[in-house]
C-alpha positions in Angstrom: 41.9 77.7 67.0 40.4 80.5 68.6 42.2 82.5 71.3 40.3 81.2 74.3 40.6 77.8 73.0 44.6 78.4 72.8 44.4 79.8 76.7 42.3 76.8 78.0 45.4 74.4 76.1 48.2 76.5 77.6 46.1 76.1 81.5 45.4 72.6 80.3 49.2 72.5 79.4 50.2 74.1 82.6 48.0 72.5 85.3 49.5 69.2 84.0 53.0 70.0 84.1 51.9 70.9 87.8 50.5 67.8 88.6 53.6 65.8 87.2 56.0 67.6 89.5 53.9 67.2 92.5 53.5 63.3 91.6 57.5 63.0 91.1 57.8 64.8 94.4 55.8 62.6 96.5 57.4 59.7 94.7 60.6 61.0 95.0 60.1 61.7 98.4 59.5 58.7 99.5 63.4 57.4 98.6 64.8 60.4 100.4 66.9 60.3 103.2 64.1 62.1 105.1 61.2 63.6 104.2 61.1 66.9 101.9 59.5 69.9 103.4 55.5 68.7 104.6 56.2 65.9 102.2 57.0 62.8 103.9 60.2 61.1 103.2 61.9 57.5 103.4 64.0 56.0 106.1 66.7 57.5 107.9 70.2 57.3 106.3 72.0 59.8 107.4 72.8 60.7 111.6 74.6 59.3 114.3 72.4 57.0 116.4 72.3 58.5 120.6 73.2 56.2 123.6 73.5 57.2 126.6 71.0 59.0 129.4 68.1 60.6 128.5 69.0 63.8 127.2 68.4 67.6 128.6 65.3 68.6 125.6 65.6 71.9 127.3 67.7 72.3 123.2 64.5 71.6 121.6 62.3 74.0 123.5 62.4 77.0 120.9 63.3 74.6 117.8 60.7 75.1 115.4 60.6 71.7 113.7 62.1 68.0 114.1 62.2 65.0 111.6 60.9 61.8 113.1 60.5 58.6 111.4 58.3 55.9 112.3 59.5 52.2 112.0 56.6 50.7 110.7 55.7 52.0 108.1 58.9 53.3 107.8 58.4 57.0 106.4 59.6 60.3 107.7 58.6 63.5 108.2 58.6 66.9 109.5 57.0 68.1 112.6 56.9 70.5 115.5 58.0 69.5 118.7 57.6 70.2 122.5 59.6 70.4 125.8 57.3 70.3 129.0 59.0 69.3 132.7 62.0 67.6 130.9 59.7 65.2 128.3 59.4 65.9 124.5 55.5 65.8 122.9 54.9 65.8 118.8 51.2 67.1 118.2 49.2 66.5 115.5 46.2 68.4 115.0 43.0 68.7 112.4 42.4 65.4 113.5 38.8 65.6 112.8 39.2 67.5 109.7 38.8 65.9 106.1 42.4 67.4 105.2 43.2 65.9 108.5 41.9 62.5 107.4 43.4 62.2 104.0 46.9 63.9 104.6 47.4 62.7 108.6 47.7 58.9 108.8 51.0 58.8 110.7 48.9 59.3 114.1 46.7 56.2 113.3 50.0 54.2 112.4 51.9 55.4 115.3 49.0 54.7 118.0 49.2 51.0 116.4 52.9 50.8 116.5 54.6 53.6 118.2 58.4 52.6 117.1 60.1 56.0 116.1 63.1 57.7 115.5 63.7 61.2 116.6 66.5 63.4 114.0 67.7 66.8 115.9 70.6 67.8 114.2 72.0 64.6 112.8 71.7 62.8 116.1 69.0 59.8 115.9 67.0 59.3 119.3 65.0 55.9 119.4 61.7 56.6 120.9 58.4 55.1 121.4 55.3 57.5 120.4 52.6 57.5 123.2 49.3 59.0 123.0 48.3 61.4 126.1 44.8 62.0 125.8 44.5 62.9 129.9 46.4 63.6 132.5 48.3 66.4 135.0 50.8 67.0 132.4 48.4 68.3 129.6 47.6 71.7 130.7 51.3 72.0 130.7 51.6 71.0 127.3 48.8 72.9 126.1 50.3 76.1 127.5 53.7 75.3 125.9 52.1 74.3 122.7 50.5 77.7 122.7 53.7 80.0 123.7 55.5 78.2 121.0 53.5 77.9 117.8 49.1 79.0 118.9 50.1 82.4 120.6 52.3 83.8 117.9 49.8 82.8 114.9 46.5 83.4 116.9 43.9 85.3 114.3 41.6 86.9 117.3 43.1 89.6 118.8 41.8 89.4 121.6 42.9 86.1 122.3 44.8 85.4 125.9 47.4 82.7 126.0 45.2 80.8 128.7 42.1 80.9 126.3 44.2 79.6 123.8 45.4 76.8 125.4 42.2 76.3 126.9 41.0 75.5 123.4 43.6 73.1 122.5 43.0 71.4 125.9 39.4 71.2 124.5 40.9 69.7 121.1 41.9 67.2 122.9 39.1 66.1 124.7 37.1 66.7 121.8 39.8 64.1 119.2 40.9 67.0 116.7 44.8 67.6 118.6 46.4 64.3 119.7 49.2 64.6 121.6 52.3 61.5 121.4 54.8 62.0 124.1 58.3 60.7 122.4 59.3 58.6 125.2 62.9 56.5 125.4 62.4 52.8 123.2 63.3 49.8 125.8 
């Protein structure tokens, strides 16, 4: 066998291998108490369930990521999470996107059937996700959305946190960001 041949069967050999773990981590995912990185998980098993009043999210406001779970059907995952006037949002953008299309299909499933569970530090919050696509509050959002996570990771240096979250108020309208407030289960 010929040296290139022997490289193409060790890439061959290799990209395999790679594709097995990435198969047994989706699967394996899916039995996890939670879901594994961007990989969504299964159920909750561990965390204390909340009652009480609706909690102060101001404690959220410069967490990076949550895991919510949605009950139906009933996987997990991880997400970024945002505090406006006392309210909690999850967004969930490249909607339009094909990425969007094939990896995203928690935002069609939660518009369906909004059931969730919000996981902050071991405490479980039931919620119910609902879409915002208009309203006073958005502008908000969008400028929280941006000082949190768009601002910091903008590419154009020239780029003003009102443009930005003038452009993601434009997402909106235009169906690429979708917007769930995570609002207390009755």
């Amino acid at each position: 066998m010929s040296a290139i041949g022997r490289l193409f069967r060790w890439v061959a050999i290799a990209f395999g291998v790679f594709v097995l773990a990435l198969a047994a981590l989706v699967i394996g995912a899916r039995f996890s108490d939670g879901p594994i990185g961007p990989v969504a998980g299964g159920p909750f098993v561990s965390g204390e369930s909340y009652s009480g009043p609706e909690p102060d999210w101001s404690f959220v406001r410069d967490r990076a990521e949550v895991q919510f779970q949605l009950l139906d059907p009933p996987r997990s995952r991880t997400t970024w999470i945002v505090e406006y006037a006392g309210r909690i949002y999850i967004p969930s953008g490249y909607m339009n996107s094909r990425i969007g299309g094939f990896w995203k299909q928690w935002p069609a499933e939660a518009e369906r059937q909004g059931r969730a569970i919000l996981r902050v530090d071991d405490v479980l919050y039931e919620r119910t996700l609902v879409r915002v696509k208009t309203g006073s509050e958005l502008p908000g959002i969008a400028a929280e959305l941006t000082r949190k996570y768009l601002l910091p990771n903008a590419q154009a240096p020239d780029a003003t946190p009102e443009s930005i979250a003038q452009g993601a108020l434009e997402r909106v309208a235009d169906d690429d960001l979708w917007i769930f407030e995570m609002r207390p289960r009755e």
